[in-house]
N, C-alpha and C positions, 0 to 999 in steps of 0.2 A: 816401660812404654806400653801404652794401650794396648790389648789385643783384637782390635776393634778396627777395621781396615777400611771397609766400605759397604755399611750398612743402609737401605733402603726402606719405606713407610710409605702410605699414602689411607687416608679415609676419610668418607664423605660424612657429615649431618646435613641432614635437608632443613631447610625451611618451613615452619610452618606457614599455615595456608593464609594468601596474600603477601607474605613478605620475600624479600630476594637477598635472603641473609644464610644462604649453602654455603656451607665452609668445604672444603677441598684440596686440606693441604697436602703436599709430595713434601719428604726429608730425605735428607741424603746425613748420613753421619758418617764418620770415621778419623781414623788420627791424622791429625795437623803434619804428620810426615809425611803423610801417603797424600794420595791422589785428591781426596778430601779434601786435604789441606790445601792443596795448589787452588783447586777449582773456588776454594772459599778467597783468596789473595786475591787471585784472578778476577772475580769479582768485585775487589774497590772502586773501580768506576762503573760510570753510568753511563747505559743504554738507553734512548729515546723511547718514551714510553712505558719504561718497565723499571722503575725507580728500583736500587737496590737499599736496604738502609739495612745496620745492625738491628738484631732485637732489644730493645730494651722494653725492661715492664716500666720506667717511668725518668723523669730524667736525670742523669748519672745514677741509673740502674742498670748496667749491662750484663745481660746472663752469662751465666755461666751453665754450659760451656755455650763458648762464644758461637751467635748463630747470625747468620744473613740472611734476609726474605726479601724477596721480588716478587712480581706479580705474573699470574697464568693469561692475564690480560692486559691488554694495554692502556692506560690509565690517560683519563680525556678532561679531568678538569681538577679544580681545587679542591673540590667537596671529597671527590674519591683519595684524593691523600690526605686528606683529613683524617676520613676515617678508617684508610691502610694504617695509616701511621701515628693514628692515637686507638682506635677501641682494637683494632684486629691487631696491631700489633702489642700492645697490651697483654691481649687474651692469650696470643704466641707465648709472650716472653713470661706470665703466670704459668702457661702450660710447664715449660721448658723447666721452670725451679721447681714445681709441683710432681713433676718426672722425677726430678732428685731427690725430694723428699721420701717422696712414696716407695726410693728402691729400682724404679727403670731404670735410670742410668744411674749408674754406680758413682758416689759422690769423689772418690780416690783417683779418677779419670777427667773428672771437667776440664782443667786445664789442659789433657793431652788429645783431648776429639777437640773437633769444630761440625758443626751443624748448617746445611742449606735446604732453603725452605721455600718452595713454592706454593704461593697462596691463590686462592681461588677467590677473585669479591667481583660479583655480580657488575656490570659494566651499570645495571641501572640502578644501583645502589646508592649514588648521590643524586638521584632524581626521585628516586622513592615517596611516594606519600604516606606519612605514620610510620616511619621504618623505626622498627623496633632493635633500639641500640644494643640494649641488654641480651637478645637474642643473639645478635651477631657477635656479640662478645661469648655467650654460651655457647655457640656454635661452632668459633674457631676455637675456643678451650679446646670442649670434647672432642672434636676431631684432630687438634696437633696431639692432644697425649694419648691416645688412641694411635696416630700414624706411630708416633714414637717407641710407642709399646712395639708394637708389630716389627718396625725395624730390628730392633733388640731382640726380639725372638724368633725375627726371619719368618714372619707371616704372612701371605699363607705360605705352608709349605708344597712343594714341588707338589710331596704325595695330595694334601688338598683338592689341590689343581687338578692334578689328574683324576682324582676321582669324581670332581664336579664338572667336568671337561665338558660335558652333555645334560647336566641339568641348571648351570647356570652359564646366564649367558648377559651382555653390554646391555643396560636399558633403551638405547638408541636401537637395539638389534629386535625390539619388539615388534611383531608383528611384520617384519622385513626376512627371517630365515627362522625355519622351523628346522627342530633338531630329530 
């Protein structure tokens, strides 16, 4: 059995300038017995507004190891599942096999983790003029296998933390609390 209980991830890419393609995923990983696992079951249905789907990279392509993504926001029209559910999930599910390849998660375990993924896609994303698809497909890549990595090695660590406890600080906190 895994040794892999319940591991966590999260990392942003921004946008470049004019588009509203920030990727922001949160993972949760751990073994299919554990808590993980329940909260990934748990998940089969669906909540209003926050569509859950498997990942797949494309159709009858389903990763391994098996992962579920929902949205950080609540989804308003056809356009936005569209393209939750073709480029960004897509990007996800190439992350996820790419993770494997590369050695983050260790290929001897896909079947015994499950993966939950919270995705970040701009509310004005299907309204966009010139949205640049290719980017939000680069963008949720480099940041699921980035968050992915980080879960795997429990980043940042506590010590981290603490040591940037007072030089780094939320971007929303700028200019609102000086340290």
């Amino acid at each position: 059995m895994s040794e892999i209980w319940f591991r966590t991830g999260e990392a942003t890419v921004l946008a470049s300038e004019g588009q509203v393609t920030d990727a922001m995923p949160e993972v949760l990983i751990g073994s299919v017995k554990g808590p993980a696992g329940t909260a990934f079951a748990t998940m089969m249905g669906q909540v209003v507004g926050h569509t859950r789907m498997f990942v797949v990279r494309d159709l009858n392509q389903l990763v391994r190891p098996a992962a579920m993504m929902t949205t950080k926001a609540t989804i308003h029209d056809e356009a936005y599942v569209n393209l939750l559910g073709g480029v960004v999930q897509g990007a996800i599910g190439d992350a996820i096999v790419d993770c494997v390849i590369d050695g983050i998660i260790p290929k001897d375990i896909v079947d015994e983790i499950c993966m939950i993924v919270m995705i970040w896609l701009d509310p004005r994303v299907s309204t966009a003029e010139n949205l640049d698809q290719a980017e939000l497909y680069r963008n949720n890549y480099e940041a699921m296998k980035l968050a992915v990595s980080r879960a795997m090695k429990g980043e940042p660590t506590i010590d981290e933390l603490i040591a940037n406890r007072k030089t780094v600080k939320h971007y929303a906190l700028d200019g609102v609390i000086d340290y």
